[in-house]
C-alpha positions as CSV (number, residue, x, y, z in Angstrom):
1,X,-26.7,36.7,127.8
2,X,-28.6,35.8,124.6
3,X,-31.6,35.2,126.8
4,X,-31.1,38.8,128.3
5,X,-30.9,40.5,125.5
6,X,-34.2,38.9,123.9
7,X,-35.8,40.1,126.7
8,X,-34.6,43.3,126.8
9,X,-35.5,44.2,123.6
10,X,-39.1,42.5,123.8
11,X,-40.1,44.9,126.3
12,X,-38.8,48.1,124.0
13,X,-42.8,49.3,123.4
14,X,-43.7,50.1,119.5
15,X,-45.1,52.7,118.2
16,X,-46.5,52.4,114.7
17,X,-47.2,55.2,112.6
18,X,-48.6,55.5,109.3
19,X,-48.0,58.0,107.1
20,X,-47.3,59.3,103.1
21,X,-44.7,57.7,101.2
22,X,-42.8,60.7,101.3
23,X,-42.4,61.5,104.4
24,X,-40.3,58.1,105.0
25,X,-38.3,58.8,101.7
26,X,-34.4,58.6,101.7
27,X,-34.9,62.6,101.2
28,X,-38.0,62.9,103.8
29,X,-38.1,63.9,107.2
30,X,-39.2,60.2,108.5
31,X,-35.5,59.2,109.8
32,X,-35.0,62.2,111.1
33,X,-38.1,62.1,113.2
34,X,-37.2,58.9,114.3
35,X,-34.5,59.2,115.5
36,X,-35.0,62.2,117.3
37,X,-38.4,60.3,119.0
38,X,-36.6,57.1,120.3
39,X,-33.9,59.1,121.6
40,X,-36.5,60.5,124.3
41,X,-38.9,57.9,124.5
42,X,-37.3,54.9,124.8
43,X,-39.3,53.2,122.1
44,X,-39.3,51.8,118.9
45,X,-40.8,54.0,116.3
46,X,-42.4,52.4,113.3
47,X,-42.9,54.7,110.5
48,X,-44.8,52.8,107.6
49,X,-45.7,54.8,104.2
50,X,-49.4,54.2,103.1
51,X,-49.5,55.8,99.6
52,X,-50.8,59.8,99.6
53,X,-52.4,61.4,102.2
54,X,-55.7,60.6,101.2
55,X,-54.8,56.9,100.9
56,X,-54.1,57.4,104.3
57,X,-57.2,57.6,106.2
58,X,-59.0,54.6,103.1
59,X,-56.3,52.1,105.0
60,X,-57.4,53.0,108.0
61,X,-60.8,52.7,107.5
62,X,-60.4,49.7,105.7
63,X,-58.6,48.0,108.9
64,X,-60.9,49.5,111.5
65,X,-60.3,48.7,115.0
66,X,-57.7,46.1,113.9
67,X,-55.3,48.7,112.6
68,X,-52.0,48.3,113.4
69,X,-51.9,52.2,113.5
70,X,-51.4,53.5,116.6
71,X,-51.2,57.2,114.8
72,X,-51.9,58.3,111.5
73,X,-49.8,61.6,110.2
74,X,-50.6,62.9,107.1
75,X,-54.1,64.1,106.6
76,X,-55.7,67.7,106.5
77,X,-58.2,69.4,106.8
78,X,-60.3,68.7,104.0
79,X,-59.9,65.3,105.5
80,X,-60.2,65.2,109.2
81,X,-64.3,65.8,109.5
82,X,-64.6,62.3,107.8
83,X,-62.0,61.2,110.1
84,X,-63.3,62.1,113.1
85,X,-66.5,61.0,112.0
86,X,-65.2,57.4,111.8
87,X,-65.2,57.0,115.3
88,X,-61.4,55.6,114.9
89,X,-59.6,58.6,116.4
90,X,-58.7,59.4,119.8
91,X,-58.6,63.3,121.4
92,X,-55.7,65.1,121.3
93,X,-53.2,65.7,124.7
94,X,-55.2,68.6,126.8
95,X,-52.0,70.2,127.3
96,X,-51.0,70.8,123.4
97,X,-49.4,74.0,122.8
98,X,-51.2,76.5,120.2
99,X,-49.6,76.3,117.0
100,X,-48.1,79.0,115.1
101,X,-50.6,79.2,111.7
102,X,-51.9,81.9,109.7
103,X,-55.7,80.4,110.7
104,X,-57.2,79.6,114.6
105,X,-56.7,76.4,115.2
106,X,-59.5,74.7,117.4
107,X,-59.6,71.1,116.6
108,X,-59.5,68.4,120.0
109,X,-58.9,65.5,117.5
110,X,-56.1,66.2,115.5
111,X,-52.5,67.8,115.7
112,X,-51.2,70.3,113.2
113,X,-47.3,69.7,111.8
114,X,-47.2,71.6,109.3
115,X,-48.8,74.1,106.5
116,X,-48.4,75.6,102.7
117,X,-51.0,77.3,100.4
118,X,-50.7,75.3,97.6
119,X,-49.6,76.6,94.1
120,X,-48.2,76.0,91.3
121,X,-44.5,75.8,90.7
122,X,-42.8,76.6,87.4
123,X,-39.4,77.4,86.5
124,X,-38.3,81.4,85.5
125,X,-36.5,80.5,82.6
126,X,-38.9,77.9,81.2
127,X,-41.9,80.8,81.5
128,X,-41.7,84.0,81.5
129,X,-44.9,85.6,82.3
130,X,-46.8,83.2,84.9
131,X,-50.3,83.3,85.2
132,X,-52.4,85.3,87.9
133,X,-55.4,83.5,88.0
134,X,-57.0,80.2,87.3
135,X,-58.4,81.8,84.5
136,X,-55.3,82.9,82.8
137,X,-53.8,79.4,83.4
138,X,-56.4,78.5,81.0
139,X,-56.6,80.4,78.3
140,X,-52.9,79.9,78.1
141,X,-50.6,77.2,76.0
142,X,-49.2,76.3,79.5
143,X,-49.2,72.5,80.5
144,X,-49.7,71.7,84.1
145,X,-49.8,68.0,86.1
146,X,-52.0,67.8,88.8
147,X,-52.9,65.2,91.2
148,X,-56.1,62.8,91.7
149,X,-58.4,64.2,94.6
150,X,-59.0,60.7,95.0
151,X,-55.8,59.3,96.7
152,X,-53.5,62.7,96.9
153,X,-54.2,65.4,99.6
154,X,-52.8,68.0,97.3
155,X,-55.1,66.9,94.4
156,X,-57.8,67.3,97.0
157,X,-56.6,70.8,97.9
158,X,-56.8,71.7,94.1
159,X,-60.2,70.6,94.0
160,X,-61.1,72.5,97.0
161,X,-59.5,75.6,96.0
162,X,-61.8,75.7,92.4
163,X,-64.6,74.8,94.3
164,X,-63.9,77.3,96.8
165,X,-63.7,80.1,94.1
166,X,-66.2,79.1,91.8
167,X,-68.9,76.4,93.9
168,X,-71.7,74.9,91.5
169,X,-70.1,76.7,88.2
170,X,-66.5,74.7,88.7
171,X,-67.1,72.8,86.3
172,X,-66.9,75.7,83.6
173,X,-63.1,76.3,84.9
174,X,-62.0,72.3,85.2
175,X,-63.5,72.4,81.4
176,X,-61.1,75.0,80.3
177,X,-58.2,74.1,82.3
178,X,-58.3,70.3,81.1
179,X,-56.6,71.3,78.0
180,X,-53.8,72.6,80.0
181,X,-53.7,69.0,82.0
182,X,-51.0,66.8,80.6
183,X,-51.7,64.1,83.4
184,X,-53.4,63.3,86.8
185,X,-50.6,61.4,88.9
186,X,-51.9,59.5,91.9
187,X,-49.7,61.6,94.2
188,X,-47.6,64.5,94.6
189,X,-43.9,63.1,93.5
190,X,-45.1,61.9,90.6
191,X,-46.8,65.2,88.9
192,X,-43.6,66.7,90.8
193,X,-41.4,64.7,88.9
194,X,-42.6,65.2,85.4
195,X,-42.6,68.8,85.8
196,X,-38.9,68.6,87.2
197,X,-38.0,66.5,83.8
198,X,-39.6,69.4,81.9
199,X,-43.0,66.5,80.7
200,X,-44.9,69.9,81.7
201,X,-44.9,73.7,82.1
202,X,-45.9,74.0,86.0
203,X,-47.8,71.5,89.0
204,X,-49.3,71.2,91.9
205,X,-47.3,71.8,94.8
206,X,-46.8,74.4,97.4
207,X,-45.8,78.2,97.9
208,X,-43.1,76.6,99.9
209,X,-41.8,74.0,97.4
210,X,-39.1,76.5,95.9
211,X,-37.4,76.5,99.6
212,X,-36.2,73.3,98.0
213,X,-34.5,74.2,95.1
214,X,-32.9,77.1,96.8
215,X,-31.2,75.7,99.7
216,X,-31.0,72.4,98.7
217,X,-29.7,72.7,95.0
218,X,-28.7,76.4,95.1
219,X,-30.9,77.0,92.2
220,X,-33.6,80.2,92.9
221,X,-34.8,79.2,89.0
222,X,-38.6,77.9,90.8
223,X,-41.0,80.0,91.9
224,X,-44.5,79.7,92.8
225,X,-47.3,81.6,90.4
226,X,-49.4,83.7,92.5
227,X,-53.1,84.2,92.0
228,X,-54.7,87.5,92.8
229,X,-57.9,85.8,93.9
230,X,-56.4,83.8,97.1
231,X,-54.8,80.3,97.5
232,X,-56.1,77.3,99.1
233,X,-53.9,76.7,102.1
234,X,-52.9,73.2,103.5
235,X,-52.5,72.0,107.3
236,X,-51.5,69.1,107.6
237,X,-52.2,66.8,111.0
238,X,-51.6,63.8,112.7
239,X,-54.2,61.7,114.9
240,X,-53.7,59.2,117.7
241,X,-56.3,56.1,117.0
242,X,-58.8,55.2,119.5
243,X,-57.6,51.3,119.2
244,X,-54.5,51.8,120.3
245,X,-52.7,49.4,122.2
246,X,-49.9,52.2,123.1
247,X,-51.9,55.3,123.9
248,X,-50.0,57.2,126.4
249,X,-46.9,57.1,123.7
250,X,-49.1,58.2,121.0
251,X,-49.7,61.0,122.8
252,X,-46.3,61.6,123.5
253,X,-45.7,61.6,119.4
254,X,-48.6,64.1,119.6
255,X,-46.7,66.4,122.3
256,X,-43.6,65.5,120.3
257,X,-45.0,66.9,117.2
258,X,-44.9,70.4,118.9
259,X,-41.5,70.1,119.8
260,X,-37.9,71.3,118.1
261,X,-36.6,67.5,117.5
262,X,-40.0,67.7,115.5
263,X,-40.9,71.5,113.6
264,X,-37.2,72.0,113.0
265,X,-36.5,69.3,110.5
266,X,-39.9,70.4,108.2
267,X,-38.3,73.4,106.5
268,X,-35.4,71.4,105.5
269,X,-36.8,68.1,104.9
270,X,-40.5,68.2,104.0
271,X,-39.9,71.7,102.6
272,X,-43.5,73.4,104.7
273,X,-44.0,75.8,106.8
274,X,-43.3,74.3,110.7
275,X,-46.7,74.5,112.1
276,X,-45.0,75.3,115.5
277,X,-42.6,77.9,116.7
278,X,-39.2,77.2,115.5
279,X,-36.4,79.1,113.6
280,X,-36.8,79.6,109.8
281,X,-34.4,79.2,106.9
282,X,-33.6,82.6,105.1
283,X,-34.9,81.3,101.8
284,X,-38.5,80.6,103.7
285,X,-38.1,84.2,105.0
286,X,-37.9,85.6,101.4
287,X,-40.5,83.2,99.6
288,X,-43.1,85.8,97.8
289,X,-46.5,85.1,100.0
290,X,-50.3,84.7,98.7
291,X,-52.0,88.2,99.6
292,X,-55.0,86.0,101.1
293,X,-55.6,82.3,101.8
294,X,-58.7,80.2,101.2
295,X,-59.9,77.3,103.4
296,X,-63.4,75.7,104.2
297,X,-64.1,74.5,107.7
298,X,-63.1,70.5,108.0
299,X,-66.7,70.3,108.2
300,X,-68.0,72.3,105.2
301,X,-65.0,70.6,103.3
302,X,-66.7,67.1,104.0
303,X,-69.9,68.5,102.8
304,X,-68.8,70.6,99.7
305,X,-66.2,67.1,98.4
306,X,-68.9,65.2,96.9
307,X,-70.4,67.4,94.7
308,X,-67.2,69.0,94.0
309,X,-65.6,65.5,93.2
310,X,-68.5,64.4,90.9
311,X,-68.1,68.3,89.0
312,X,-64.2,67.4,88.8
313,X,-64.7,63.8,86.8
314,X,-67.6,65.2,84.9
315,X,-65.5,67.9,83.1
316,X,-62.7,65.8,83.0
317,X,-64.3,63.1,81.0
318,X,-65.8,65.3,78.8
């Protein structure tokens, strides 16, 4: 019987994904996933946390071919042209459905699961008058936490978004707003944290973020500031690796990705817009939206990150 039930459970396949640390958190949408996975593929799914999104695709390159990886979920698309280029990633299903985003979606590599311009979140009763413009933010006694481009997708996003609005001359804006800068956290739940234990007057986070606060804590006191000249919007993806030694179920996570055991735990778990068709909380249905979004091209992102890094630590140092 013993012998039996070894051998049962040694031919269970594993799939092994890697992804952000809080998408496995007690409060994330990993277990949830999970479970709704193995309960139509008949697998054992492996969700490992590998630091912030941009962390994400460092491991993997660091590993190469030997990754244990079979998918990685958690980049975007400032990330997925240096992805690609790597060589590590494997195409897409053929038969993925078209997502539901406010941009086209063409990539064959990588599978969108969900979306958020980013913004920053402050509480109503802390200030009064939010900024409307990156340029107000500065000028104004408000303390902000951001995250490092470095390691965090959302601290990449940031960077995008300034470089997107202002190209060569960022560096005038990063000046003025380092004032405003009480810290630069590796990832998002740190800077999220502080601001939430009042260590600063807004952060880096998404339009989305205050679906949180209202559904889970019944508290409608966090809001997003919006900025009259656009916000930098977020998709995030997942990507099947080439070296897989499980590729037809990777792609099934990829198919699963589009599915409702999938896009309807984001809204109430990782708190984004569902990058598929599914049903939407009230609160999401009521969250004040950007008037326009920004977004380079994955490939113009990998082009435009260099420079806009080295503008980034330049001011910052100064």
């Amino acid at each position: 019987g013993l012998l039996g039930a070894s051998a049962a459970f040694a031919e269970t396949p594993e799939l092994t994904v890697y992804t952000y640390d809080s998408f496995v958190s007690d409060w994330g949408p990993g277990l949830a996933v999970e479970k709704a996975f193995e309960e139509v593929c008949g697998c054992d799914l492996k969700l490992v946390g590998a630091g912030d999104g941009a962390a994400l695709l460092a491991r993997v390159k660091l590993e190469g071919a030997r990754s244990d990886a079979d998918v990685v979920l958690g980049l975007d698309t400032n990330l997925t042209a240096q992805a690609a280029a790597s060589g590590l990633f494997a195409n897409a299903p053929a038969d993925m459905p078209a997502p539901a985003l406010p941009v086209e979606w063409t990539d064959p590599i990588f599978v969108p699961f969900d979306y958020s311009p980013f913004a920053f979140i402050y509480d109503t009763t802390v200030v009064e008058t939010p900024p409307t413009s990156f340029e107000e933010l500065a000028a104004s006694d408000l303390k902000i936490v951001i995250q490092d481009p470095r390691s965090s997708t959302p601290g990449l996003g940031l960077l995008m978004w300034i470089d997107a609005l202002k190209g060569d001359e960022a560096g005038a804006l990063w000046s003025d707003l380092s004032d405003n800068i009480v810290t630069v956290t590796a990832g998002w739940s740190e800077a999220y944290g502080l601001f939430l234990e009042g260590e600063a007057d807004m952060a880096l986070s998404w339009v989305s973020s205050p679906a949180y606060h209202i559904i889970a804590e019944e508290d409608d006191t966090k809001a997003a500031a919006l900025f009259d000249e656009g916000h930098y919007l977020q998709v995030e993806v997942a990507g099947a690796l080439a070296g897989s030694d499980q590729p037809e179920l990777a792609a099934d996570f990829l198919r699963f990705i589009a599915s409702e055991g999938f896009q309807g735990v984001i809204p109430e778990a990782q708190w984004m817009f569902p990058a598929f068709p599914t049903t939407l909380p009230e609160a999401y249905q009521t969250l004040p939206q950007p008037e326009s979004f920004l977004l380079w091209s994955a490939e113009d992102a990998q082009a435009r990150r260099a420079d806009a890094l080295a503008i980034w630590r330049d001011a910052l140092s100064q």
